[in-house]
C-alpha positions in Angstrom: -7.2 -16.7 63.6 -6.6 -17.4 60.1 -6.4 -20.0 57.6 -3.7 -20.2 55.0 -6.2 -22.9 53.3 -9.7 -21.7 54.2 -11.2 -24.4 51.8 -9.8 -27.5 53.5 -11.8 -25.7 56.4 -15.3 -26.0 54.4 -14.4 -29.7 53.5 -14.4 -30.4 57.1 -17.3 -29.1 57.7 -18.7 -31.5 55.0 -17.3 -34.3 56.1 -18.4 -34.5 59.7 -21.9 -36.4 58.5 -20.3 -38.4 55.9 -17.9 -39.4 58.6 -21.0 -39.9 61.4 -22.7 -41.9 58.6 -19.8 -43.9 57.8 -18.9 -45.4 60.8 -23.0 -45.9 61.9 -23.3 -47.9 58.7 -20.0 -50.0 59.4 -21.3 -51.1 62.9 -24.8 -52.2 61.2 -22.6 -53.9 58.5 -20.6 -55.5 61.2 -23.5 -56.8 63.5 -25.3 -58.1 60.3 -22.2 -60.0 59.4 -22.3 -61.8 62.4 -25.6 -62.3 62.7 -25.8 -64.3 59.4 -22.9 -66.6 61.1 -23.5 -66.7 64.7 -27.1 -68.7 66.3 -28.9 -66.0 68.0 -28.8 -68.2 71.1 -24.8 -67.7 70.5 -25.0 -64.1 69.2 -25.4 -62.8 73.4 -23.3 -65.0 74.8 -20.2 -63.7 72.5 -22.2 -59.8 72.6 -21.6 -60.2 76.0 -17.8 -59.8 76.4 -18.2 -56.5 73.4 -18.5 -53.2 74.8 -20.9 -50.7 72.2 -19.6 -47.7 74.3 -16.0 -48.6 74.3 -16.5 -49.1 70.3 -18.6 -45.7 70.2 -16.0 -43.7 71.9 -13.0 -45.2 69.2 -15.1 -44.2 66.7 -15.2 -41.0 68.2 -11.5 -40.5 68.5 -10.8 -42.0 65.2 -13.1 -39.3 63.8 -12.1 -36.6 65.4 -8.7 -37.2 65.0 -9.3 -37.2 61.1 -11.1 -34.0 61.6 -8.0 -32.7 63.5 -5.8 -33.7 60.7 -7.9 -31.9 58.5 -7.5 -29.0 60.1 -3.8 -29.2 60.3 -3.5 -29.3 56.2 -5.9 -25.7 56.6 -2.5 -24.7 58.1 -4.3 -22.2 61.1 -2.5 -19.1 61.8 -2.8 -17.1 65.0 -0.8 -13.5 65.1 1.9 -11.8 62.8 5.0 -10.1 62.2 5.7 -7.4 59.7 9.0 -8.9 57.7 11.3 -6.6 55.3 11.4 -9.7 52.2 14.8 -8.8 50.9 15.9 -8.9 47.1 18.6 -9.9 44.8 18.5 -8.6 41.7 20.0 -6.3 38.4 18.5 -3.3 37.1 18.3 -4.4 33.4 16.7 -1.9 30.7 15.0 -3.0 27.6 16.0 -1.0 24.5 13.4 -1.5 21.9 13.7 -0.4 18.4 10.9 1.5 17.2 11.7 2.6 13.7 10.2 1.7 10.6 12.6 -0.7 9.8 11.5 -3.1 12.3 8.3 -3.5 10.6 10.3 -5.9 8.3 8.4 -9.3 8.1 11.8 -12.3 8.2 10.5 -12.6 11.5 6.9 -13.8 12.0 4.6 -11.6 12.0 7.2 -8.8 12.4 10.9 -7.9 13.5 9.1 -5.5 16.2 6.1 -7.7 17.3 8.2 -10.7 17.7 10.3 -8.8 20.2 7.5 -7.8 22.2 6.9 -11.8 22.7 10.4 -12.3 23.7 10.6 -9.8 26.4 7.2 -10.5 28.1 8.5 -14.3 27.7 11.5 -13.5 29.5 9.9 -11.8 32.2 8.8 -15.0 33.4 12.6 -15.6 34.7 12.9 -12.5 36.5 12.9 -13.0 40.3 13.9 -9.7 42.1 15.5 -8.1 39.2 13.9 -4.4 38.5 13.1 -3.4 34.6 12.9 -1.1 33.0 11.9 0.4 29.1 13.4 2.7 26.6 12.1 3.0 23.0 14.1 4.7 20.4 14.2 5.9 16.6 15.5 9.1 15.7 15.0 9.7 19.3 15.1 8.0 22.3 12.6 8.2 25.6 12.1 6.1 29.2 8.6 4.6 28.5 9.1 2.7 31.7 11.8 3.7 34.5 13.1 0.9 36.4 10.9 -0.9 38.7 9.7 -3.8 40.6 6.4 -3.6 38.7 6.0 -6.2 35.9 2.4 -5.7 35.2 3.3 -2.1 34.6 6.1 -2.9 32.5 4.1 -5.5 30.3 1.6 -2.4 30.0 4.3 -0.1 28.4 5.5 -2.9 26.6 2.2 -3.7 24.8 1.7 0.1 24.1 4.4 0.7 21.7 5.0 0.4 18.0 7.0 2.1 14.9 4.6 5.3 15.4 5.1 6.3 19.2 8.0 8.7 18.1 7.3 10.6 15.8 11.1 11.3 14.5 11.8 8.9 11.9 15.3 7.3 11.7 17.1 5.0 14.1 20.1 5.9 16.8 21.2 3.6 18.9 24.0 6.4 20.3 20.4 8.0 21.9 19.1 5.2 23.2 22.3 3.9 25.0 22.7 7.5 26.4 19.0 7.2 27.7 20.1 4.0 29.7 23.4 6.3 31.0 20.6 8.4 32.4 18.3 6.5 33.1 20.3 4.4 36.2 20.8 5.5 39.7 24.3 7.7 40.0 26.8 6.3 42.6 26.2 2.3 41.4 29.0 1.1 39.5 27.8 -2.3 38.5 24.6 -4.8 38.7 23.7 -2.5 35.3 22.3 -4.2 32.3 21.3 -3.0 28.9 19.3 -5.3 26.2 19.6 -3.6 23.2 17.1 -5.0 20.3 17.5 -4.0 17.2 18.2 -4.5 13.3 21.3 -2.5 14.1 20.8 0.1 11.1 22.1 2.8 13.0 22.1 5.9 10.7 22.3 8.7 13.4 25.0 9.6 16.1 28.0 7.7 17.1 26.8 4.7 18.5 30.4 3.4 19.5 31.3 6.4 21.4 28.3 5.8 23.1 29.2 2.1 24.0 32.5 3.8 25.6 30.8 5.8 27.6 28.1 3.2 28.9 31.5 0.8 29.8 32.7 4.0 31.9 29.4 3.7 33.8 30.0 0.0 34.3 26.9 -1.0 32.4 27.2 -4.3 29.7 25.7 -4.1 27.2 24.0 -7.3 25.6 22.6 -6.7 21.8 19.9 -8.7 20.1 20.5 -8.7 16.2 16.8 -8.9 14.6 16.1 -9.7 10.8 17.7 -11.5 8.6 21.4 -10.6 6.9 19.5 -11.1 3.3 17.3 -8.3 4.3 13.6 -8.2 4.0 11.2 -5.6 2.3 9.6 -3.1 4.2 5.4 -3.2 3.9 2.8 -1.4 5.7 -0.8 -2.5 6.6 -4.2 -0.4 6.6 -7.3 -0.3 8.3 -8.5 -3.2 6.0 -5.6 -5.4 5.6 -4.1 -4.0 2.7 -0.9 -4.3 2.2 1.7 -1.3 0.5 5.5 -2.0 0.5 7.2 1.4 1.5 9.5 3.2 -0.7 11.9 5.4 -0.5 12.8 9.3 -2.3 13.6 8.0 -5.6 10.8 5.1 -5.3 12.5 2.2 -5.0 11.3 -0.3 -2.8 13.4 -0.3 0.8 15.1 -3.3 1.6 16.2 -3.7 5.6 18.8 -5.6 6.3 20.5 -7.1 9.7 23.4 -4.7 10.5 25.7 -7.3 13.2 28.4 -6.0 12.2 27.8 -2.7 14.9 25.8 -4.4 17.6 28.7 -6.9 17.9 31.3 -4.1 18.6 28.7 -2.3 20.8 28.9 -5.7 23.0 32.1 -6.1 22.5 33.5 -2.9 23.8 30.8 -3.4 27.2 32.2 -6.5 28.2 28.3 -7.7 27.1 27.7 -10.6 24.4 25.4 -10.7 20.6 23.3 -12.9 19.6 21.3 -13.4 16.1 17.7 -13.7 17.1 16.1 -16.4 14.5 12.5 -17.6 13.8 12.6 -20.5 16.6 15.5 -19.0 19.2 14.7 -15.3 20.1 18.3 -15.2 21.9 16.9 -13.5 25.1 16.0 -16.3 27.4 19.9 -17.4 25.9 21.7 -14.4 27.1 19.3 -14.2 30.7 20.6 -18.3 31.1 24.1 -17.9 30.3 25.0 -14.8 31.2 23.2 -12.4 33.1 21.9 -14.6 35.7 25.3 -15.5 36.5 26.3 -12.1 37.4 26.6 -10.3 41.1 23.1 -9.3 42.5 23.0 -6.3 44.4 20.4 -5.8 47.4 16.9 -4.5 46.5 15.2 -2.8 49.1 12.4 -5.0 49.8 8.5 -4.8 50.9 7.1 -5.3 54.3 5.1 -8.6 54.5 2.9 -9.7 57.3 4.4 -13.2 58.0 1.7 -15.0 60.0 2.3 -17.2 63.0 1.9 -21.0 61.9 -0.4 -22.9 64.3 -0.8 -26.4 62.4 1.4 -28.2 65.3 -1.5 -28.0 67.4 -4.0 -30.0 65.5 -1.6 -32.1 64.5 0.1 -32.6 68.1 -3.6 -33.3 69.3 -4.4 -35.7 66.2 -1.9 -37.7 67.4 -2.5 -38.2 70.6 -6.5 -39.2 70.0 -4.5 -42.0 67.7 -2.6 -43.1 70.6 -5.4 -43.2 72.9 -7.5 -45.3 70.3 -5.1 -47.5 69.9 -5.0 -48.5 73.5 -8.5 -48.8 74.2 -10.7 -52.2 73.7 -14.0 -52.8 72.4 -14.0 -55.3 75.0 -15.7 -55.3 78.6 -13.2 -55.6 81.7 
């Protein structure tokens, strides 16, 4: 036997003497009550007709059918079954721009640290749904394949920043054909790619990519980061000094919100595009009004012991003792 609420089962314990106490110390009060109103020569004559073992054993069955009760809320299990808990979900991949554009500060406290807050906010929503990770610059790569684990994920998602690859430059045409490999072969829907980025694409053919991902049947749904005006591009050392980065001929380099690519990317997926801003991210947006709207495949699911519930008993039994109290006199026959 088991209990689903093993501290309810410690409070009874407890509450057996303050229970005993309670009811001792309600007779005493209730004989002292009368005493101070009834002439002693009165008190037997009326004590008479009152039956202390009849009001002993309603005591009893009062208490012990609060101790019953009691044990009903500890919900006791006897015996299990092992259960297959079946899923519904997407397999939706996180493309994360890495490059050193998202280190661009219109977004407090930056384009790419911002993002990492959105998408470990929207993991709250996900029921069922597996995840998974791709980071890209001038290269893409699967930091996380797509699983059931979200402590995992939040671990590869914490890890990276504008350094883990080492190629500078951003294509988005790599890290869409990343997500092309990255899903199962034979599934032709329930596929979802979250592209994040400032949308400065400078490598590859990112629309030809797009075409290739709506072959596969997998939508696309691009996050726009920064701001259309642009913002200058700084770096931080080891003691909080701050350089703003410039570029071959040493002018300072200005990163600016690219839409007009990430819309047609959507566009061309059947997915949607949304400006992230300061107070509205856009993910928890596109999750609500889109992509948890779409058909859920089957995910294979764990086994689970479900245990047997038992509470009826107690409670069955509780009621009774009530029954029987109720129907029993403190008086003599």
């Amino acid at each position: 036997m088991r209990f689903e609420s093993p501290l309810i089962v410690i409070y009874v314990f407890w509450s057996i003497p303050v229970i005993i106490f309670f009811w001792i110390f309600f007779i005493n009060r209730k004989r002292a009550s009368m005493s101070s109103f009834v002439s002693s020569s009165l008190w037997h004559e009326m004590a008479s007709s009152f039956s202390i073992r009849r009001e002993y054993v309603k005591i009893a069955l009062l208490s012990l059918s609060l101790l019953l009760l009691l044990g009903a809320l500890a919900r006791p299990q006897i015996g299990f079954q092992w259960k297959e808990v079946k899923r519904k979900g997407l397999d939706i991949i996180f493309a994360i721009d890495t490059s050193k554009s998202m280190l661009a500060q219109d977004i407090s406290p930056n384009r790419l640290e911002r993002t990492k807050m959105a998408v470990e906010y929207m993991l709250k929503q996900l029921k069922g749904d597996r995840i998974g990770l791709i980071v890209f610059s001038g290269e893409a790569f699967l930091q996380c394949p797509l699983t059931l684990d979200y402590e995992g994920f939040r671990v590869s998602l914490s890890d990276i920043d504008t350094d883990y690859i080492s190629r500078g430059g951003t294509s988005i045409s790599e890290a869409i054909m990343e997500a092309v490999r990255s899903y199962e072969s034979g599934q032709r829907k329930y596929k979802v790619l979250i592209l994040i980025s400032d949308g400065e694409d400078l490598e590859g053919d990112a629309l030809k990519a797009a075409h290739i991902a709506k072959e596969e049947k997998i939508k696309i749904f691009c996050i726009g980061v920064g701001s259309k005006g642009g913002s200058l591009l700084s770096v931080s050392d080891v003691n909080g000094n701050t350089t703003h980065i410039e570029d071959r001929n040493g002018q300072k380099v200005i990163s600016r919100l690219n839409e007009k690519i990430l819309k047609r990317i959507a566009f061309i997926t059947g997915g949607a595009y949304i400006h992230s801003s300061g107070i509205d991210f856009g993910l928890n947006t596109i999750y609500q009004d889109k992509i948890s709207i779409m058909d859920k495949r089957d995910i294979k699911g764990k086994m689970h012991k479900q245990y047997n519930e038992k509470f009826q008993i107690p409670l069955l039994l509780a009621a009774i003792l009530l029954m029987l109290e109720s129907y029993i006199s403190n008086r003599r026959l």
